[in-house]
C-alpha positions in Angstrom: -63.3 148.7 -27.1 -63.2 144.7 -26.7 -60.8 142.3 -25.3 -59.5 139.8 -26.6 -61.4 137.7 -25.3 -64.5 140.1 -26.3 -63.3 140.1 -29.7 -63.5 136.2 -29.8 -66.5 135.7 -28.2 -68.2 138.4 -30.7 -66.4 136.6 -34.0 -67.9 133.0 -32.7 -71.3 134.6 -32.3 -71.2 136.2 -36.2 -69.5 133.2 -37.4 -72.5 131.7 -39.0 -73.7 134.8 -40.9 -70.1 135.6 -41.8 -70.2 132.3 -43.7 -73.3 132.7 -44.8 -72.1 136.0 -46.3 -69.1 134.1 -48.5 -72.1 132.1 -49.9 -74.2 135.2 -50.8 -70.8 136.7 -52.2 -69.8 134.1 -54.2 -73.2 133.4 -55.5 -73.3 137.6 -56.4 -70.1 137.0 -58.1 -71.1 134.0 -60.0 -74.4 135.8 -61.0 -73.6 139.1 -62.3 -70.7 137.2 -63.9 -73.4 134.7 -65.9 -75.7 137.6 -66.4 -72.8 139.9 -68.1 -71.4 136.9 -70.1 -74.8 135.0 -71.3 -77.9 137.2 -70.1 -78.5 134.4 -68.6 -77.8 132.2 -64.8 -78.9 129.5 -63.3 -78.9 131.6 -60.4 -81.5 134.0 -61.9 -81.6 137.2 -63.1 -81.7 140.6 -62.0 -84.2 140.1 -59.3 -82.4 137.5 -57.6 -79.1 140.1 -58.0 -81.1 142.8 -56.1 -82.0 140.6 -53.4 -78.4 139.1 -53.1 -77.0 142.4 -52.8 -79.6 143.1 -50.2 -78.9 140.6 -48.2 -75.2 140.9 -48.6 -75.4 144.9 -47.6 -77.7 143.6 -44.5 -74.7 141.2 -42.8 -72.5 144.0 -43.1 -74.6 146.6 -41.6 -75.3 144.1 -38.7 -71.3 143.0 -38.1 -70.7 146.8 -37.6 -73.4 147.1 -35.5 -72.2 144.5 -33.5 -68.7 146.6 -33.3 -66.5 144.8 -36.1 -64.9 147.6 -38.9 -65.6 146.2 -42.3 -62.7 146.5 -43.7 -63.1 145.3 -47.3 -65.6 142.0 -48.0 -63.7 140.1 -50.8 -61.9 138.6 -48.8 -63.9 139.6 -45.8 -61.2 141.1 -42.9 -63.0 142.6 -39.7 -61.6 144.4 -36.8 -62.1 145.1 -33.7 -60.8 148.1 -31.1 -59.0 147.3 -28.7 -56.2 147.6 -26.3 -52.5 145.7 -26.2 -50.1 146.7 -23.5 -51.7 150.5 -23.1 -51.7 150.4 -26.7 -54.6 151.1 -28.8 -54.9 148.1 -31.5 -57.1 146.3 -34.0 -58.1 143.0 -33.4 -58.1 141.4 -36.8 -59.8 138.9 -38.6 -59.6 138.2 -42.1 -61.5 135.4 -43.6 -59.7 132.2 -43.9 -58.2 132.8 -40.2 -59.8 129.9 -37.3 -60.3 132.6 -35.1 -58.5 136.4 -34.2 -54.9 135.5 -33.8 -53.3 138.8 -35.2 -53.5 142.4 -34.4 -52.3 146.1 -35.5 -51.9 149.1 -34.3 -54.5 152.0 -35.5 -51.9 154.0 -37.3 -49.9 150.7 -39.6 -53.0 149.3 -40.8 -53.3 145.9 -42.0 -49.4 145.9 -43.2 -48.8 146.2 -39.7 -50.6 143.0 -38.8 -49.0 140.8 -36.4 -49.7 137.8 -34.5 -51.0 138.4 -31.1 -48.2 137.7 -28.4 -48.9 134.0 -26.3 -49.7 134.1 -23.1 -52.1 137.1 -23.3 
């Protein structure tokens, strides 16, 4: 369960490797895209797709084991447990967003997302 706060704090820490992840992505993307159409990439070939992939699988493993839900990668959009006014919430994050400014509760899901209420 994190704070707000908590929840910040943790998303400033991962920030570097979450970008680093939207390079991997895109590069995946790109790839695999080149590969299908040409057989061919300036990004490589197969090899360099298995170690993408590995390296995109490895971020997300480590984000969840730092407490952030993966919720989907493409766009990336974390949350994070927490607590609003006695209520159990998500802190949410989806890539794009400066820092977590919205939340939802557990049961609405992200078309429940709101933005978190100033002062809190």
């Amino acid at each position: 369960m994190y704070g707000l706060d908590d929840a910040r704090t943790t998303l400033a820490a991962l920030r570097p490797r979450l970008d680093d992840l939207i390079v991997v992505r895109a590069d995946l993307a790109e790839l695999r895209a080149d590969l299908s159409r040409d057989g061919t990439s300036r990004l490589g070939g197969l090899a360099e797709v298995k170690g993408l992939e590995a390296r995109l699988y490895a971020d997300l493993e480590h984000f969840a084991e730092q407490g952030a839900q993966i919720k989907g990668y493409a766009p990336l959009l974390l949350d994070f447990p927490g607590e609003l006014d006695g209520v159990p919430v998500l802190w949410c994050w989806l890539e794009g967003d400066p820092e977590i400014t919205w939340y939802h509760r557990l049961d609405a899901g992200f078309a429940g997302r709101r933005p978190i209420p100033r002062p809190l």
